[in-house]
VEXTIMI-584999 format. One record per atom (N, C-alpha, C): residue in three letters; y, x, z. Coordinates in steps of 0.001 Angstrom, whole numbers, plus 500000, padded with zeros to 6 digits. Layout:
ALAYXZ/...
% end
This chain:
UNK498832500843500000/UNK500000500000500000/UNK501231500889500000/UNK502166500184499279/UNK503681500848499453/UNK504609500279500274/UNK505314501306501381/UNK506340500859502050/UNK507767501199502019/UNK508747500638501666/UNK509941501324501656/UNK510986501273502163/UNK511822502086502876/UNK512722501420503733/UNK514253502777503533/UNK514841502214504189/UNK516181502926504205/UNK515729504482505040/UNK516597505401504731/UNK516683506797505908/UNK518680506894505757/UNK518607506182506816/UNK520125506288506788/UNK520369507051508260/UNK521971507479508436/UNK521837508459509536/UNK521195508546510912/UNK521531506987510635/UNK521355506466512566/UNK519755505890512331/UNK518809505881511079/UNK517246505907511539/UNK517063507330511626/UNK517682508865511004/UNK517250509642510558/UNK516335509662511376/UNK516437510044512962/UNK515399510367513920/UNK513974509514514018/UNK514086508578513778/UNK513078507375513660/UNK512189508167512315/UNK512675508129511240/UNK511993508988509996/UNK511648508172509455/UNK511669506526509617/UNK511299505218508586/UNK512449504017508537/UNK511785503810507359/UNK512572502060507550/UNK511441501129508365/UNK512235500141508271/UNK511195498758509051/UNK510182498578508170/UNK510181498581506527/UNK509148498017505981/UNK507460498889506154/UNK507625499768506354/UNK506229500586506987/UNK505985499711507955/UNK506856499343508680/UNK506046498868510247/UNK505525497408510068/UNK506497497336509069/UNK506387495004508541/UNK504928495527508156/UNK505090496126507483/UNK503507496103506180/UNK502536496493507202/UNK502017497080508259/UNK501304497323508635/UNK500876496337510081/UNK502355496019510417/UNK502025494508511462/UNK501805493094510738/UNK501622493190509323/UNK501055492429508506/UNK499755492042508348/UNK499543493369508084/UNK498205493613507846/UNK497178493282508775/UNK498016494096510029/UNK497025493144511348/UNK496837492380512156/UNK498317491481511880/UNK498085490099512005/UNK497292489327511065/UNK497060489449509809/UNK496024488653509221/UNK494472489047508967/UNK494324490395509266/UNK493448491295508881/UNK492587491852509623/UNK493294491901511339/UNK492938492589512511/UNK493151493845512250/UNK493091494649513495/UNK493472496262513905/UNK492563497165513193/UNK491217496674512358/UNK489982497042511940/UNK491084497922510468/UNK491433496623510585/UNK491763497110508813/UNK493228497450508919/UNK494538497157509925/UNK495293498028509966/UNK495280499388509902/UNK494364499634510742/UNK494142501155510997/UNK493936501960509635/UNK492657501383508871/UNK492130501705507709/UNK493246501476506830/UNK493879500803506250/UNK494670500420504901/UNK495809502238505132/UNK496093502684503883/UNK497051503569503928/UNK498290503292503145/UNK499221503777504275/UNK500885503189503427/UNK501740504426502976/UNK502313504327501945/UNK502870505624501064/UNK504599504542501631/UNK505026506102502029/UNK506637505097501936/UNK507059506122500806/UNK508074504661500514/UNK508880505602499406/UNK510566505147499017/UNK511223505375500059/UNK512437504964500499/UNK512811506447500370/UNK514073507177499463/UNK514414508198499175/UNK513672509400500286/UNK512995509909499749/UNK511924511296500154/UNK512486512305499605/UNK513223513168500495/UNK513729515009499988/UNK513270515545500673/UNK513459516516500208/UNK512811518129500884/UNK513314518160502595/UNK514593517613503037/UNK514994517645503808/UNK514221516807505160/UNK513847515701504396/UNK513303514677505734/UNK512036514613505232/UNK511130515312504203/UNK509455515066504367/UNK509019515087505569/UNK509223516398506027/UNK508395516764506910/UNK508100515615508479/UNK509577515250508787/UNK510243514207509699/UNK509138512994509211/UNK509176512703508032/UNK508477511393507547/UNK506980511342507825/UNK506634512508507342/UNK504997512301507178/UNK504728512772509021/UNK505689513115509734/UNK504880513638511263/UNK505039512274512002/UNK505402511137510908/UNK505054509776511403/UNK503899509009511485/UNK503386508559512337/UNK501904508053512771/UNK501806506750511812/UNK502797506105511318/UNK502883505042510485/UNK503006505158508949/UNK502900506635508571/UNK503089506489507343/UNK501948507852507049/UNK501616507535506009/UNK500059508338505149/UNK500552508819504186/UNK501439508643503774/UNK502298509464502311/UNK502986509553502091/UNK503690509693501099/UNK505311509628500608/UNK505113509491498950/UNK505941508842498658/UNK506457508621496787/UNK507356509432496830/UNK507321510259496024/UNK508964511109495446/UNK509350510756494145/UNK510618510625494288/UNK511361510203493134/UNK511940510882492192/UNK513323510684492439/UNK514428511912491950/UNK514148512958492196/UNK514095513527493825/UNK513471514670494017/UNK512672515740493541/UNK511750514907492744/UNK510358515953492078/UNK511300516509490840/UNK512491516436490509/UNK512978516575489313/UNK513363518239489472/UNK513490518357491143/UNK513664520003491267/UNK512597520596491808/UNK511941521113490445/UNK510491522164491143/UNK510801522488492493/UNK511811523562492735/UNK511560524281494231/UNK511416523223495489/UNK512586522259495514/UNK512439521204496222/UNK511276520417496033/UNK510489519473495372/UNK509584518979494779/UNK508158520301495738/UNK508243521323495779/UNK507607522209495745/UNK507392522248497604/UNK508271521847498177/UNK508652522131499482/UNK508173520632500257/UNK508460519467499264/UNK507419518244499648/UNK506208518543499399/UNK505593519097498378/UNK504414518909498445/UNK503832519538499859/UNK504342520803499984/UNK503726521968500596/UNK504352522109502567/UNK504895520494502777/UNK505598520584503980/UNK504775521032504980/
% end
């Protein structure tokens, strides 16, 4: 599943938007905790080199989409390899 949410200053520390957390208290309200746990969510709410690392050391999120970003190898290079 895809989740996407804002990284604006005042979530920076948080490292998500709400929609990771919607999509996954979704999931286990209709689904149970069985399959919350199991389902994996890619956010993809602007991802740079700057806040990967912040993003993915989130317990709520399993991936990241890059966008614009991948357009600069070195950067692009520094998500993959956070």
């Amino acid at each position: 599943m895809y989740g996407a949410g804002y990284v604006t200053r005042s979530r920076r520390n948080e490292g998500y938007g709400n929609g990771v957390i919607f999509i996954r208290a979704q999931v286990r309200e209709k689904f149970g905790k069985e399959a919350a746990d199991a389902i994996r969510i890619l956010y993809g709410g602007s991802v740079k080199p700057d806040n990967a690392r912040t993003l993915m050391a989130q317990p709520e999120i399993d991936g990241v989409l890059v966008g614009g970003a991948a357009l600069d190898p070195t950067g692009f290079a520094s998500i993959v390899n956070f």
